[in-house]
C-alpha positions as CSV (number, residue, x, y, z in Angstrom):
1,X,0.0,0.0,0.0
2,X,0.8,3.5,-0.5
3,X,2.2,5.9,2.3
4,X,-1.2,7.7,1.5
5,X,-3.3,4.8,2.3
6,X,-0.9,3.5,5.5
7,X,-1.2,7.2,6.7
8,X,-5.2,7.2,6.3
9,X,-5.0,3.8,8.6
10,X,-2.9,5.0,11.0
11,X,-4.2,8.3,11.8
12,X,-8.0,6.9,11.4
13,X,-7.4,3.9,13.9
14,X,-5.6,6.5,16.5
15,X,-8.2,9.5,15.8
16,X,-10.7,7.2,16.3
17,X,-9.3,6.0,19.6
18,X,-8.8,9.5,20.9
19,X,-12.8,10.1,20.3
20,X,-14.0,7.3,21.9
21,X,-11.9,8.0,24.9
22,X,-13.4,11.9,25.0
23,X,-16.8,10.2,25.0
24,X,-17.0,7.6,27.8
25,X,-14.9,10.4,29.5
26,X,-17.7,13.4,29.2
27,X,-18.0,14.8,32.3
28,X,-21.0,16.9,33.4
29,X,-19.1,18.9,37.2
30,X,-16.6,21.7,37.3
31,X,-14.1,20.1,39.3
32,X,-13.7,17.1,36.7
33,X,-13.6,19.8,33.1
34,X,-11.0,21.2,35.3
35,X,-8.7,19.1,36.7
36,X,-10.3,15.2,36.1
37,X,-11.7,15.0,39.6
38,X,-8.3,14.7,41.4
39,X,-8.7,10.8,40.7
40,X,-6.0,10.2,38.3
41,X,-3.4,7.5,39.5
42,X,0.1,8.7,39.3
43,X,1.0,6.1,36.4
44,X,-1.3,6.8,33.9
45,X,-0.8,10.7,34.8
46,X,2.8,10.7,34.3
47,X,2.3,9.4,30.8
48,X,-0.4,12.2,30.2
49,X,1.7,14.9,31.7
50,X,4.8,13.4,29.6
51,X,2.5,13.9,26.3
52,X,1.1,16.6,27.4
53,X,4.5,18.6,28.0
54,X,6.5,16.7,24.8
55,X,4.6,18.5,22.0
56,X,5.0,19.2,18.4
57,X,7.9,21.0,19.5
58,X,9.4,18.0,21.2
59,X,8.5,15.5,18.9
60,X,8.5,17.2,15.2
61,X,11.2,19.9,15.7
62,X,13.9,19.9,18.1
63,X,15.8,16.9,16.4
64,X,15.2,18.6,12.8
65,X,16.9,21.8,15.0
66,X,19.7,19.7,16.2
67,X,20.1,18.0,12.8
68,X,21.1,22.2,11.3
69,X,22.3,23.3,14.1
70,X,24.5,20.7,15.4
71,X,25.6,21.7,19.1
72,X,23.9,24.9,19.2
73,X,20.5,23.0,18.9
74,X,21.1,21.3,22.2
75,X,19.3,24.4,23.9
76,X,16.2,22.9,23.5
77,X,17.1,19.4,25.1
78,X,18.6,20.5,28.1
79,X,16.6,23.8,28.9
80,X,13.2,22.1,28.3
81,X,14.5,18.5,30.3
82,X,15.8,20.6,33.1
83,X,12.9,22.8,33.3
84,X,11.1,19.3,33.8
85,X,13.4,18.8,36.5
86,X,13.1,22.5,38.0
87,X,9.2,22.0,37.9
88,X,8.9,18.3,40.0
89,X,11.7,19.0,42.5
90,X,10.6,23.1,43.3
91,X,7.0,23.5,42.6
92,X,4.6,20.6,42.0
93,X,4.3,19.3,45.2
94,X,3.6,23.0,47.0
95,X,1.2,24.0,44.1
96,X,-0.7,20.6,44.9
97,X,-1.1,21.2,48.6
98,X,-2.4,24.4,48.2
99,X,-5.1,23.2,45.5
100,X,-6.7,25.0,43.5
101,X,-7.7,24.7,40.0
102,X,-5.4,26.8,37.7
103,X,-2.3,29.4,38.1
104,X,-4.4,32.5,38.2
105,X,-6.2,31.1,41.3
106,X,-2.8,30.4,42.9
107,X,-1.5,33.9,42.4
108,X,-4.9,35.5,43.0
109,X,-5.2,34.0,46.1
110,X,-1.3,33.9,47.7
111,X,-1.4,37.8,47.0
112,X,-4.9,38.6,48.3
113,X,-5.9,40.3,44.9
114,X,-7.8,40.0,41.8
115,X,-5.8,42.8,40.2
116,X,-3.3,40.2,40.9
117,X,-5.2,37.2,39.6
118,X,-6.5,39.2,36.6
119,X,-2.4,39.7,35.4
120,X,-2.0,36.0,35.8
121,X,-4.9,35.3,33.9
122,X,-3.3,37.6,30.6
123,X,-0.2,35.8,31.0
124,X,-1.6,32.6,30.9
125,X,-4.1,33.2,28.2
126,X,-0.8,34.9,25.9
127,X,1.9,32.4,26.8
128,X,-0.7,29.6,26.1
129,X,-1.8,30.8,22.6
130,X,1.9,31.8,22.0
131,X,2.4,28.5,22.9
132,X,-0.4,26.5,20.6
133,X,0.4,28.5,17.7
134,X,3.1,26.0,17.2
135,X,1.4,23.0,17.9
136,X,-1.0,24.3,15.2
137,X,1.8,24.3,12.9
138,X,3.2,21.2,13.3
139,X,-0.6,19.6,12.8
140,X,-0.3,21.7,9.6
141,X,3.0,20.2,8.5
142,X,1.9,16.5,8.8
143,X,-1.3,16.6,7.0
144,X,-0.3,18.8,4.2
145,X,2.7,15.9,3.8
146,X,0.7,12.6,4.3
147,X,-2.8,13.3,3.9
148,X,-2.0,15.3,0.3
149,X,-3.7,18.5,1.9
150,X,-2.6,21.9,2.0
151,X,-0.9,23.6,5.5
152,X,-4.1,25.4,6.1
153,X,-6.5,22.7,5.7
154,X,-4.2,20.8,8.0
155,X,-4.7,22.7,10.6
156,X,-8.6,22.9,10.3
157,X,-9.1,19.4,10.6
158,X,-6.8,19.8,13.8
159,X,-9.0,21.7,15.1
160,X,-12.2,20.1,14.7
161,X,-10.1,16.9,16.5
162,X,-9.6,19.0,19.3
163,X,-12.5,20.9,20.0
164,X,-14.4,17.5,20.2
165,X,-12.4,15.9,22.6
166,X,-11.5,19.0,24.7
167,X,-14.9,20.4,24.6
168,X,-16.5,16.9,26.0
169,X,-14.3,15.4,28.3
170,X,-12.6,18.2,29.4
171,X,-9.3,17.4,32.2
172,X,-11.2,14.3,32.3
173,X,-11.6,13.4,28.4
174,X,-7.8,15.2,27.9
175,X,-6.3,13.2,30.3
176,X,-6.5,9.5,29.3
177,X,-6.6,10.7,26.0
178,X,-2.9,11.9,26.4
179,X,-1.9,8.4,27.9
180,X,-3.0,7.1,24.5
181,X,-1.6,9.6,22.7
182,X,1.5,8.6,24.5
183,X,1.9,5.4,23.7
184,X,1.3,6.7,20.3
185,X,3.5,9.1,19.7
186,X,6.6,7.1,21.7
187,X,6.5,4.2,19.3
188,X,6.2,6.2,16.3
189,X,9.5,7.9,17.9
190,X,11.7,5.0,18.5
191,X,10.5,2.4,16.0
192,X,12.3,4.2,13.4
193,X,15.3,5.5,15.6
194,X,15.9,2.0,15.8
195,X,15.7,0.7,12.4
196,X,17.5,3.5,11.4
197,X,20.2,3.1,14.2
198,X,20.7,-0.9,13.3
199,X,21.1,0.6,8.9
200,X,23.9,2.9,9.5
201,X,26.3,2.0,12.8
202,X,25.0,-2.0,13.2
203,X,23.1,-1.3,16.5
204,X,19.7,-0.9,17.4
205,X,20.1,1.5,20.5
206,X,20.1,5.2,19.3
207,X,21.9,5.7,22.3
208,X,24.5,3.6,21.3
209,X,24.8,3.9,17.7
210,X,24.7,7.8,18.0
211,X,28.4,7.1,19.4
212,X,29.5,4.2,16.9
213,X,30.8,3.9,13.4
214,X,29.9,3.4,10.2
215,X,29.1,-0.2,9.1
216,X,28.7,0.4,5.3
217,X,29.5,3.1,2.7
218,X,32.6,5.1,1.8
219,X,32.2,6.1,5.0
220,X,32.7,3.0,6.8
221,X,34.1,2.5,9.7
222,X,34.4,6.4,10.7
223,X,32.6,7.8,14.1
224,X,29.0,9.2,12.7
225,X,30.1,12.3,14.2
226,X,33.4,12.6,12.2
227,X,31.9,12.0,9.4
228,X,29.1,14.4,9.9
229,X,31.6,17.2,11.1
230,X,33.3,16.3,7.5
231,X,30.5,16.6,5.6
232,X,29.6,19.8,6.8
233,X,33.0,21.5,6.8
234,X,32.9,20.2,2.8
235,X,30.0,22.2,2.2
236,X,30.5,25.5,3.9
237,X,29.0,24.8,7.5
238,X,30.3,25.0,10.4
239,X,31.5,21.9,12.4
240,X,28.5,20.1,13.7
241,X,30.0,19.4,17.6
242,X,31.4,22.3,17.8
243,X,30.1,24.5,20.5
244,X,30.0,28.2,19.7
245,X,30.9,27.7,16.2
246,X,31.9,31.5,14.2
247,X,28.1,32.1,12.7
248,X,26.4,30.5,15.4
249,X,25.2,31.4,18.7
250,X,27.5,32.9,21.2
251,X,27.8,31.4,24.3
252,X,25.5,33.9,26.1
253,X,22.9,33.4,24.4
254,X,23.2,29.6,24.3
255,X,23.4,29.9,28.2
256,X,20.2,32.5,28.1
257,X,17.8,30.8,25.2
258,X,18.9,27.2,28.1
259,X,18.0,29.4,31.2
260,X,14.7,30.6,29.4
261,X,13.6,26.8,28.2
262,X,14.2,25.6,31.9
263,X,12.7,28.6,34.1
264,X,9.4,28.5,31.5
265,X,8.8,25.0,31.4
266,X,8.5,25.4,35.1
267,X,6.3,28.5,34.7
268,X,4.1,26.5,32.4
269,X,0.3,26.7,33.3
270,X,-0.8,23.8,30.8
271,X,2.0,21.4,32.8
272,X,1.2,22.7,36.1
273,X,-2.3,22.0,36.4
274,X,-1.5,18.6,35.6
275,X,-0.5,18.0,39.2
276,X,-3.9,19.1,40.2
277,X,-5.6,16.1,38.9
278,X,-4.0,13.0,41.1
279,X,-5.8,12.4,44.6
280,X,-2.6,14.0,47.0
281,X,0.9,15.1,47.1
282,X,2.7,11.8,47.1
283,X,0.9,11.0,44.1
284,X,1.9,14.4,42.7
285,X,5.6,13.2,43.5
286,X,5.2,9.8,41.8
287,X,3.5,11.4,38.7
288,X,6.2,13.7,38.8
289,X,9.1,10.5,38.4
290,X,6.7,8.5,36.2
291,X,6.9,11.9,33.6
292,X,10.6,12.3,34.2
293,X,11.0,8.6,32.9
294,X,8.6,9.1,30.1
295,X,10.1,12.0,28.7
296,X,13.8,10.8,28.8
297,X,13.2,7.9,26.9
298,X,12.3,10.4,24.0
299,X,14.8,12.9,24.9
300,X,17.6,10.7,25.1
301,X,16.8,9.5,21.3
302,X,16.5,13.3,20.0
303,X,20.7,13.8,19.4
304,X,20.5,10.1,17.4
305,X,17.3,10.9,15.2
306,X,19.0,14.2,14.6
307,X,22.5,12.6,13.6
308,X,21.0,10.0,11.3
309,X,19.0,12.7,9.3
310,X,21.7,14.8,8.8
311,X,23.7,11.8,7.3
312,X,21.6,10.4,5.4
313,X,20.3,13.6,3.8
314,X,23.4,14.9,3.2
315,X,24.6,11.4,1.7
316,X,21.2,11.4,-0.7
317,X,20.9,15.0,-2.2
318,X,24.5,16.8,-2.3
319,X,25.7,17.1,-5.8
320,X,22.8,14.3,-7.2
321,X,21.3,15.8,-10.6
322,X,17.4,16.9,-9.8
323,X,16.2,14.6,-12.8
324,X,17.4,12.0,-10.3
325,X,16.7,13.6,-6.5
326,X,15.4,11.0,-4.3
327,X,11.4,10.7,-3.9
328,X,11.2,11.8,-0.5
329,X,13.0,14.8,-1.9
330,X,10.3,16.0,-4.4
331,X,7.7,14.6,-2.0
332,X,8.1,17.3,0.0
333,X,9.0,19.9,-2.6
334,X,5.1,19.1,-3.2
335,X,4.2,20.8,0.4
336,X,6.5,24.3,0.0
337,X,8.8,22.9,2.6
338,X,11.8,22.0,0.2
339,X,12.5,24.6,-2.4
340,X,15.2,24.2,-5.1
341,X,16.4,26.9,-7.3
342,X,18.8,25.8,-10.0
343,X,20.8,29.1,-10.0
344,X,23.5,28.3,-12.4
345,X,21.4,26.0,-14.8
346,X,23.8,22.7,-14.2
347,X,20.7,21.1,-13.2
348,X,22.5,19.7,-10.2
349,X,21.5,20.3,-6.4
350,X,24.0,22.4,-4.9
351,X,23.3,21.9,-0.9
352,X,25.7,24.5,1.1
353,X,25.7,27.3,3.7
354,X,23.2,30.1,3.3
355,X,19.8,30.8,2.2
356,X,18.8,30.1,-1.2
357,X,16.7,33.1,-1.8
358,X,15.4,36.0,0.3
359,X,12.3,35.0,1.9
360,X,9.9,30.7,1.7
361,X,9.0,29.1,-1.5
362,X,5.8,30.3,-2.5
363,X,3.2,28.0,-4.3
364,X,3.4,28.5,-8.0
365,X,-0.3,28.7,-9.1
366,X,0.0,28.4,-13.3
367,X,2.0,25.1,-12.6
368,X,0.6,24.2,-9.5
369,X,4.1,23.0,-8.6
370,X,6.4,24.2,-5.8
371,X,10.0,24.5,-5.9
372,X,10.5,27.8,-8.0
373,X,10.1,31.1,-6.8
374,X,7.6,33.4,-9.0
375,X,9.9,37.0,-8.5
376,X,13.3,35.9,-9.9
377,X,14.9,38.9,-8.8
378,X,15.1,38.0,-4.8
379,X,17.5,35.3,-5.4
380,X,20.7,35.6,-3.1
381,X,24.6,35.7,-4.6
382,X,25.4,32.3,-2.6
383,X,26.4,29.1,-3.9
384,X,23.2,27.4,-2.1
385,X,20.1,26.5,-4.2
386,X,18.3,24.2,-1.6
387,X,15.4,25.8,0.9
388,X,14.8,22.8,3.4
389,X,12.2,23.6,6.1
390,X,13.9,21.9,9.5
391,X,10.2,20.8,11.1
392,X,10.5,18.4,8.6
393,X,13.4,16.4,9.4
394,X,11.8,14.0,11.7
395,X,9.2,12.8,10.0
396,X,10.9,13.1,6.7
397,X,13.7,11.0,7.9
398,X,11.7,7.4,7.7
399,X,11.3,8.0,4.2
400,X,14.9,9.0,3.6
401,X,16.3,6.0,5.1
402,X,13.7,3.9,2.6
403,X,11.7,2.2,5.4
404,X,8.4,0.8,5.0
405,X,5.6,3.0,4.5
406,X,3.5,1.9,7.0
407,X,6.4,3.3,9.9
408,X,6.8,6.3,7.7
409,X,2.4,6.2,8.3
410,X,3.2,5.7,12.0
411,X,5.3,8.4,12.5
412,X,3.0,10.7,11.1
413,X,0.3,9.9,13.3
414,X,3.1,10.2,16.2
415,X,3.7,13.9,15.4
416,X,0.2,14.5,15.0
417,X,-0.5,12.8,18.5
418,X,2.7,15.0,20.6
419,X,0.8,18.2,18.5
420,X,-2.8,17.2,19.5
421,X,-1.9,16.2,23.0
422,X,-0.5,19.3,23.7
423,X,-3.0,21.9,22.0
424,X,-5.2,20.3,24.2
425,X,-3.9,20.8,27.2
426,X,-3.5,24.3,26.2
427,X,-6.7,25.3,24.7
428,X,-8.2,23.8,28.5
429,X,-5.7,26.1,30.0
430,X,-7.4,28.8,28.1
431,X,-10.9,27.9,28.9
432,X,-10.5,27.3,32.5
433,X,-8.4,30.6,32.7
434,X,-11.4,32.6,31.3
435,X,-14.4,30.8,32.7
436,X,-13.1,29.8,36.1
437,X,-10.5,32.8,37.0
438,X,-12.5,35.6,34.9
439,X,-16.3,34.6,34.6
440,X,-16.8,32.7,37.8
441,X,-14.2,34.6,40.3
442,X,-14.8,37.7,39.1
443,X,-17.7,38.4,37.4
444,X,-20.2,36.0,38.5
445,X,-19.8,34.5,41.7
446,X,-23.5,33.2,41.7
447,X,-22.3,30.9,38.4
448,X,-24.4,27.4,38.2
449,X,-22.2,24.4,37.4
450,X,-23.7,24.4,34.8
451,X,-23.2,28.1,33.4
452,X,-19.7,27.5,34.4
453,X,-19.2,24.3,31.7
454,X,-21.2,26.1,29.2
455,X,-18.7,29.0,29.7
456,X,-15.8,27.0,29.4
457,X,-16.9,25.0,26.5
458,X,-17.4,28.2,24.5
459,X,-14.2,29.5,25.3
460,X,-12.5,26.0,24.2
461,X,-14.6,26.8,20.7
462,X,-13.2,30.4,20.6
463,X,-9.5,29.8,21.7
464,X,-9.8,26.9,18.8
465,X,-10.4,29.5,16.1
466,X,-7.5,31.8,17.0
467,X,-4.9,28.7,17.5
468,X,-6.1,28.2,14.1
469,X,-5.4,31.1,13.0
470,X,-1.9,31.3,14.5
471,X,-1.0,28.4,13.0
472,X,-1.4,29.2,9.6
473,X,0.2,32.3,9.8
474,X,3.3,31.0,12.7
475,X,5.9,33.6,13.7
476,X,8.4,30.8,13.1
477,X,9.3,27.3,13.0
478,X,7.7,25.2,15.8
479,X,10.2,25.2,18.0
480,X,10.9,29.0,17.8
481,X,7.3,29.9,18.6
482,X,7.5,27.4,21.4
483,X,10.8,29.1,22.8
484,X,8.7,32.3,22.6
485,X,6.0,30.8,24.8
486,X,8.8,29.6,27.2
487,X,10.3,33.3,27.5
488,X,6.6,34.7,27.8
489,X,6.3,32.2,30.6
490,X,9.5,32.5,32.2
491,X,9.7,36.6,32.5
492,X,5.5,36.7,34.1
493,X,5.2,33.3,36.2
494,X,8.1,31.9,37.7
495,X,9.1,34.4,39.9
496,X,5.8,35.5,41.3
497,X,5.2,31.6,41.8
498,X,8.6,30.6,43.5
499,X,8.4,34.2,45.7
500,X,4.8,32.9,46.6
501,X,6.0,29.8,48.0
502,X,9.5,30.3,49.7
503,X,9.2,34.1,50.4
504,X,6.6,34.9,52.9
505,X,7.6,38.6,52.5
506,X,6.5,39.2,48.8
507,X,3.6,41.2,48.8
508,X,0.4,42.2,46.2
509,X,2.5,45.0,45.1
510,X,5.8,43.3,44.4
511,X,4.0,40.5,42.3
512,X,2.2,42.6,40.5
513,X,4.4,45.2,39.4
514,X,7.2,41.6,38.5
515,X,4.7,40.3,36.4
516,X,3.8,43.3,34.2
517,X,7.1,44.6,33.4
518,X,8.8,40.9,33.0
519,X,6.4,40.0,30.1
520,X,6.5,43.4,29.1
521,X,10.0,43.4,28.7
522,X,9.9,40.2,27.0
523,X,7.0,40.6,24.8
524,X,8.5,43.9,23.3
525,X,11.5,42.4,22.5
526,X,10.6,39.7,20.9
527,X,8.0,41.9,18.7
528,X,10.9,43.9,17.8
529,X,12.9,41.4,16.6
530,X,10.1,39.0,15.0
531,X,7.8,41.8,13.4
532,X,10.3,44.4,13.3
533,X,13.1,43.2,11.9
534,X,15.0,44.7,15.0
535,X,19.0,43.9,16.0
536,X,19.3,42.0,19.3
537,X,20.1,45.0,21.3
538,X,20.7,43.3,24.8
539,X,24.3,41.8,24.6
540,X,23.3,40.0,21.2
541,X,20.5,37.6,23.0
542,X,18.2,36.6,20.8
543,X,14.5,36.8,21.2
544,X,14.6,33.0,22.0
545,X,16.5,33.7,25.1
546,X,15.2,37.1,26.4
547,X,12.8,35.1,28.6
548,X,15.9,34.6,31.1
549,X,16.2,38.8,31.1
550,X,12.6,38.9,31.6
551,X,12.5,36.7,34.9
552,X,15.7,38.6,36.0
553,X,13.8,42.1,36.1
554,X,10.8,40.3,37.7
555,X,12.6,39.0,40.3
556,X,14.7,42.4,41.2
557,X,11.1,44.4,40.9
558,X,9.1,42.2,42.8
559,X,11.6,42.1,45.6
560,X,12.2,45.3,45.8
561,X,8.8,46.7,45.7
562,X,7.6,44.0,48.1
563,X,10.2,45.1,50.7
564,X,9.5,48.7,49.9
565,X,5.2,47.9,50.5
566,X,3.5,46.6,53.7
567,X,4.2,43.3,54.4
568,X,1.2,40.4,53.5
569,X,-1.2,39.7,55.9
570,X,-0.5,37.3,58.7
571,X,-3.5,34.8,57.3
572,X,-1.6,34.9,54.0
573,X,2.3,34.2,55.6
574,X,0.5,31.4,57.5
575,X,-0.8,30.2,54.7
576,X,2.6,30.2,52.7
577,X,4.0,28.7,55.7
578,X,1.9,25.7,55.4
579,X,2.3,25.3,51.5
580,X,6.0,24.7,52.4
581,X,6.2,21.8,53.8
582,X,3.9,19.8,51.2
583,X,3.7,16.4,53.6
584,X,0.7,13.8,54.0
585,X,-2.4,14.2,51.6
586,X,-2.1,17.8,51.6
587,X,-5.6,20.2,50.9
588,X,-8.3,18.7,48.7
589,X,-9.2,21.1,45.7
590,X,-10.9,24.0,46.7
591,X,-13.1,25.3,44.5
């Protein structure tokens, strides 16, 4: 069969799953559209929390950023692992004994104000659609590949799949929906990695073979690495393990865009709210090393993915005549993200350092093809005549090692599992954000259960439409837009959160004034930049890495203006008192 009709099996049999799932799961009370009931065993939590944080991002992008940027690209691994890390040890189990229902209603309540809460609730709703923009994307990338769709009707028919489930089951529906989409997407990761793995270095551990030589090729019996760092040096690019290579990232803003990954994952409200839906805080500690496991058994595959992609593509398309490129080649030439211009009429690919032409392929609509670029006149002087879009390395790299087309159908459904999972968890973030912290807490106290679900249903429906939106016109690649989400998150909620729970001191005041000018600060930068077209003004960090400046000048404002204020009131240190030390079954959620 056709990858087409695999990919129409794969992803029906696993959409079909998910549905089912959000049905028997509907839920008709607040407290489980919100956070599941708080009856969620730590096991199958830490897999939903795991698919729930790795997202289109994880999955689809950072080994395709990796695979260009060689050491650089390890940002993304280690900020968004140690973030994981940052968020189990530091805040999970406190933000579970204190219970309540989202991260507006934490801040709301530990500084005794709805100015307060009403921030929090901004920050959330913008680092979350920040955030889903690029989930949105990747759902975009997939179908317009393997369904034979366009990018935009892609992401449509990602939405309808999570509106449905999202909108019926809510935390509930979400949850075990995730645990599928889990198991899912984790197979589709590694099944390949280890085919691949076993083709080019003779062992079927990633982990391993990412280390090994060659077993066959002119290139046997070299380290992969060597021979990648080879390659590249051949065609104009800088060494691929070589840390702060001339071209690339300086070392500050390698250490800042890490910094900004770590400090937002733990200042994510999507994640956090996760540990709101297990029964008490030693389950909120197992879930916590259940998620830990999950996610490194994915993360410690992303270098290996990223290493075999590069090799093999590099192997299959330098200097090979385009009347003979490879089919996965012109495959996804078909979807606008690979572009070849043949700039010296040689009819050869030329692969090599810099951009092809100023600006993305754009769809040729006389010849319906892609591949050539309508204004001639915005080519660039460089030797390069290759445009390859990096969100498509993962899934591309199945059908560049020739594998079967049902595993290049399963990875497809993988990516669009991690993208789904996620976007889900976000878009609930969203609704419970305005319907629980803005309708019921402050605008309608005397809100029906059942007002409250309608509320938050409707605002699932609405924050569907503008993820949409954002994901068919994305400031970025997937992981970019994700970073921005990070920064967003980094600069408005971590310090306010971690003040709230070690520092009885910080006041109303202090929080308040941290979290506007953190994500102001970070927001305007990264506009600058993005929209702009403005220089990195801040010691050359880029707009990926800001976050860490952000979180900085919230921490220096909030202290300082808290111990320049009254101090909180005594109910509200006692309080913080008793959030610190997190033991037994801790507080039941309060609504």
């Amino acid at each position: 069969m056709s990858i087409l009709d695999w990919t129409y099996i794969m992803v029906g049999i696993t959409f079909s799953l998910y549905l089912s799932i959000a049905w028997i799961s509907m839920v008709k009370t607040t407290k489980g559209f919100y956070v599941a009931g708080g009856g969620v065993g730590p096991l199958a939590n830490g897999m939903a929390t795991a698919a729930d944080w790795m997202s289109a991002a994880s999955f689809i992008s950072m080994a395709g950023l990796i695979s260009f940027m060689g050491y650089s690209g390890s940002i993304y691994l280690l900020g968004w692992t140690g973030g994981y890390v940052l968020l189990a040890l530091m805040l999970a189990p406190y933000l579970r004994k204190f219970g309540k229902f989202t991260v507006p209603d934490f801040i709301g309540d530990r500084y005794y104000s709805n100015k307060a809460r009403f921030i929090a609730l901004l920050c959330a709703i913008f680092v979350s659609f920040t955030y889903v923009a690029g989930q949105m994307r990747g759902v975009g990338i997939v179908f317009s590949r393997f369904l034979e769709v366009d990018v935009n009707t892609g992401v449509l028919i990602g939405m309808a799949i999570v509106f449905f489930y999202a909108s019926l089951g809510g935390m509930k529906g979400i949850t075990y929906t995730q645990v599928a989409q889990y198991c899912v997407l984790i197979v589709a990761y590694l099944l390949p990695a280890f085919a691949i793995s076993k083709m080019i270095v003779g062992s079927p551990i990633p982990q391993i073979g990412f280390g090994s030589t060659i077993v066959d090729g002119p290139h046997a019996g070299t380290y992969l690495l060597e021979t990648i760092d080879h390659l590249n040096r051949e065609l104009g690019f800088a060494e691929y393990t070589k840390p702060f290579a001339e071209g690339g990232k300086s070392m500050l803003d390698v250490f800042s865009i890490t910094m900004a990954l770590m400090v937002g994952t733990a200042g994510l409200p999507h994640v956090i709210v996760r540990f709101y839906t297990v029964a008490d805080v030693r389950s909120a500690r197992l879930s916590a090393a259940f998620t830990l496991l999950f996610i490194a058994v994915l993360y410690t595959t992303a270098p290996a993915i990223a290493s075999f992609a590069r090799y093999n593509m590099l192997n299959s398309i330098s200097g090979v005549a385009y009347s003979q490129a490879p089919t996965w080649l012109t495959s996804w030439e078909r979807t606008g993200l690979i572009a070849w211009v043949d700039k010296n009429h040689d009819g050869i690919i030329n692969y090599g350092n810099g951009a092809p032409f100023l600006g993305k392929p754009e769809f040729n609509g006389e010849s319906g093809s892609y591949g050539q670029l309508i204004v001639a006149n915005i080519l660039t002087d460089n030797d390069n005549e290759l445009y390859i879009d990096r969100d498509i390395m993962v899934l591309a790299n199945p059908e560049i090692a020739n594998l079967p087309n049902w595993v290049i159908a399963l990875v497809a459904a993988g990516g669009l599992a991690a993208a789904l999972s996620t976007a889900s968890g976000l878009l609930l973030v969203i609704s419970s954000s305005i319907s629980h912290d803005l309708y019921y807490r402050l605008l309608n106290r005397n809100a029906s259960e059942k007002q409250r679900l309608l509320v938050g249903r409707l605002m699932i429906g609405v924050a569907v439409c503008v993820a949409g939106y954002f994901g068919i016109n994305p400031p970025g690649f997937v992981a970019q837009v994700v970073a921005f989400a990070f920064g967003l998150a980094a600069s408005s909620f971590f310090p306010v959160i971690v003040l709230g729970i070690f520092s009885k001191r910080t006041n109303r005041e202090g929080a308040i004034a941290g979290m506007v000018s953190g994500i102001l600060f970070t927001m305007t930068y990264i506009i600058n930049i993005k929209l702009f077209h403005g220089t990195p003004w801040f010691f050359g960090i880029s707009a990926e890495g800001i976050g860490a400046v952000g979180m900085i000048l919230n921490f220096l404002i909030t202290a300082t203006i808290s111990h320049l204020t009254p101090p909180p009131p005594r109910e509200v240190q006692e309080m913080v008192e008793s959030i610190r030390y997190p033991r037994g079954a801790g507080a039941g959620i309060q609504q």
